[in-house]
N, C-alpha and C positions, 0 to 999 in steps of 0.2 A: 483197473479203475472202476468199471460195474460193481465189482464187487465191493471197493471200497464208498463208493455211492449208495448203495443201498444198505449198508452196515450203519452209517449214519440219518438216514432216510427213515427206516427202523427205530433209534433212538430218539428221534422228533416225534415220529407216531406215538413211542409211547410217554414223552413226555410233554405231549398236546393231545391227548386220548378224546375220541368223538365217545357219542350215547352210544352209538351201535357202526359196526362195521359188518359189510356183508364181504363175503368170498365170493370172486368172478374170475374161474379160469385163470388165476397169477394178478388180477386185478384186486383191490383193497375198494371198496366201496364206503365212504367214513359220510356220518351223517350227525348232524348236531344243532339241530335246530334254526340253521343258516350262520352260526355265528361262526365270524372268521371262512377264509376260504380253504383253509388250511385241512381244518377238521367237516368241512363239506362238499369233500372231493373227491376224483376216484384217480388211488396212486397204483400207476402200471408197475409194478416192480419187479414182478416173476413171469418168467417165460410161460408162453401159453402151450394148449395139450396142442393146437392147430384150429380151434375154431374159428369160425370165419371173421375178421377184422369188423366189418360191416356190420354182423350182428351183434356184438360184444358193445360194439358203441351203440347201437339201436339197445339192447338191454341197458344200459346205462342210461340213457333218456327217457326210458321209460318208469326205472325206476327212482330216479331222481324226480320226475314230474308226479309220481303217485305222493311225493313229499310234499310237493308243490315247493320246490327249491331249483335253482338253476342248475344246470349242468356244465358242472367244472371239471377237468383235467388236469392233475398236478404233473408238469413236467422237466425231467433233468435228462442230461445226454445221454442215461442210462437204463430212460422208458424202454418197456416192451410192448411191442416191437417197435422195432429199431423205426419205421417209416409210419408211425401213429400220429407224431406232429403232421408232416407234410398232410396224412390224410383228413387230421381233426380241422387243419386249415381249409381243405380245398372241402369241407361241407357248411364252410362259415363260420367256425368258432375262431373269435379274436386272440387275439395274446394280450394278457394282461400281469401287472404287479412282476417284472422281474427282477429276480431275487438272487444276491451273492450268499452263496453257504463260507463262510468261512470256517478257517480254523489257528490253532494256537498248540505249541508243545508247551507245558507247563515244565519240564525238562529243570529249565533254568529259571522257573520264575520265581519273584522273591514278593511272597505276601509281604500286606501290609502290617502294621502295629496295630495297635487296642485304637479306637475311636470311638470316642465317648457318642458321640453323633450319630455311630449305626447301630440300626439294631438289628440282630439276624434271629430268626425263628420258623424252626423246623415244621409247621403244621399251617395253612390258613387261617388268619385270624378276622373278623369282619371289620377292623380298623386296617387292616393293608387292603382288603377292599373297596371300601371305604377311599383309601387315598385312593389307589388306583382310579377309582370311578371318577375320582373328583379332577383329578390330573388327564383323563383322555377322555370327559366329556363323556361319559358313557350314560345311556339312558338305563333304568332299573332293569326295564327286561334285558337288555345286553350283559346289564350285572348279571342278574341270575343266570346267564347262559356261560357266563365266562367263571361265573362261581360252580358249577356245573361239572367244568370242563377240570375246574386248578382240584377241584376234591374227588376225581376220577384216579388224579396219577398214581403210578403204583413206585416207582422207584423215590429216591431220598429228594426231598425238595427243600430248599433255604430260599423263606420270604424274607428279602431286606427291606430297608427304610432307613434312608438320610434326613436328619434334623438341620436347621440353620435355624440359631437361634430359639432351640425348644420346638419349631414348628415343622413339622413332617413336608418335604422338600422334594424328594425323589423317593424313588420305589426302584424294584427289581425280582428276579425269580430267576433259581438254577436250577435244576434237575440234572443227580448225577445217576449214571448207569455205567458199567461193566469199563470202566475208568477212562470214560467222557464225562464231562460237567458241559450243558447246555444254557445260555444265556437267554431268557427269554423277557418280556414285558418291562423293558426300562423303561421308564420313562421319568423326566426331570419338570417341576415345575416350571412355566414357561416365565415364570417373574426372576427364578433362580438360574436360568441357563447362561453359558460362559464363564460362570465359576468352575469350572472341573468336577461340579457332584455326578456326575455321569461318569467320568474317569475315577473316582472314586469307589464309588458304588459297584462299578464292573468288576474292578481290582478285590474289592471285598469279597465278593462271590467266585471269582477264581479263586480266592484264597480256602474259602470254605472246601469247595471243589478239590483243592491240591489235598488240603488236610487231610479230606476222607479218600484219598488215593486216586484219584484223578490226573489221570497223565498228560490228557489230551482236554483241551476246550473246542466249542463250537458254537457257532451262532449263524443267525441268517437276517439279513441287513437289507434292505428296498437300494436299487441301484440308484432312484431318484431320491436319496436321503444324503447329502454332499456332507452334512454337521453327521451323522452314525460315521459313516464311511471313513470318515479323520479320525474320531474318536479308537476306532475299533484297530484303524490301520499305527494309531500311537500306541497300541497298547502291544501290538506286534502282530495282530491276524491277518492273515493274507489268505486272496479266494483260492476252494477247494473244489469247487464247481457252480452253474448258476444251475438255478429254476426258474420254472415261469407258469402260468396258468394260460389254460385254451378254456376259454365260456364262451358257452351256445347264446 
């Protein structure tokens, strides 16, 4: 199970890449400007040589504070070492934002037909940023950071876009690697939601995914999101492990 935990954990890093990552003893240090907690964390993934538990997290506050960024701990049942929760708890760090990883065998899946409505395109364009910003409210600087982040990736990426009516409705983003396809940044008009453009949209981008040889999908869902949770769970993904964040 570790092993298949951090197999997946791996393909999220790099298809959410921070500015700069530092190396700490099996520790992943990701640093991005504060945007997202995702890409401003430190992911324990690798067993350590034996350094002292205590200092490894004192290095990690210190260099997170010379960012002048908070100090976050990304965590799954598969952190190292095993008793880093218990200990990140008992110095005060909260739990926050937890999080179902799912997954999907594309095995049996049956893409959809042509839809005149979507559009899918292989590179960043400043019109699906553009929607995006406009659909999650995002402030400019958050755009540039998150424009930043989508023109970092190194593996195959498909920007979608649903129309209703000519006008651009919902957004999406896949990243496929070493044959996962990862679902990231839906997000649906809130004037359009309970139409299925999300059920849509998801399906479109599995299909892309299956096409370029994608066996397996994946995504990661907020447990307090009840409307994702249905969505994802209609489409057939069932959890694979959670996460959660420790902040100081």
């Amino acid at each position: 199970m570790s092993a298949a935990i951090r197999a997946l954990e791996e393909l999220s890093l790099n298809a959410w890449p921070a500015q700069q990552t530092l190396l700490l003893d099996g520790w992943l240090l990701r640093f991005a400007d504060g945007y997202t907690r995702r890409a401003n964390s430190v992911q324990p993934l690798y067993p350590s040589s034996g350094a002292p538990l205590e200092d490894k997290i004192a290095a990690c506050e210190e260099l997170y504070r010379q960012q002048g960024l908070p100090v976050i701990f990304k965590l799954t049942p598969a952190s190292q070492p095993a008793e880093l929760d218990a200990r990140l708890e008992g110095l005060g760090y909260r739990r926050e934002a937890d999080t179902s990883v799912q997954t999907l065998d594309l095995a049996s899946y049956a893409a959809p037909g042509e839809d005149a409505s979507l559009t899918l395109q292989a590179s960043l364009s400043e019109e699906w940023l553009a929607l995006y910003g406009r659909m999650s409210a995002s402030r400019p600087e958050q755009l540039a950071r998150h424009r930043a982040i989508l023109a970092a990736i190194q593996p195959d990426a498909c920007y979608a876009a649903l129309s209703v009516e000519g006008v651009p409705a919902a957004c999406g983003l896949a990243v496929r690697q070493s044959g996962w396809v990862g679902i990231y940044d839906i997000l649906v008009d809130p004037a359009q939601r309970r139409r299925g453009l999300g059920l849509r949209l998801v399906r479109a981008l599995l299909g892309w995914g299956a096409r370029g040889g994608a066996r397996d999908a994946y995504l990661q869902v907020m447990q307090n999101n009840p409307p994702a949770l249905a969505l994802y769970a209609k489409l057939g993904f069932s959890q694979s492990y959670p996460y959660w964040y420790r902040v100081k």
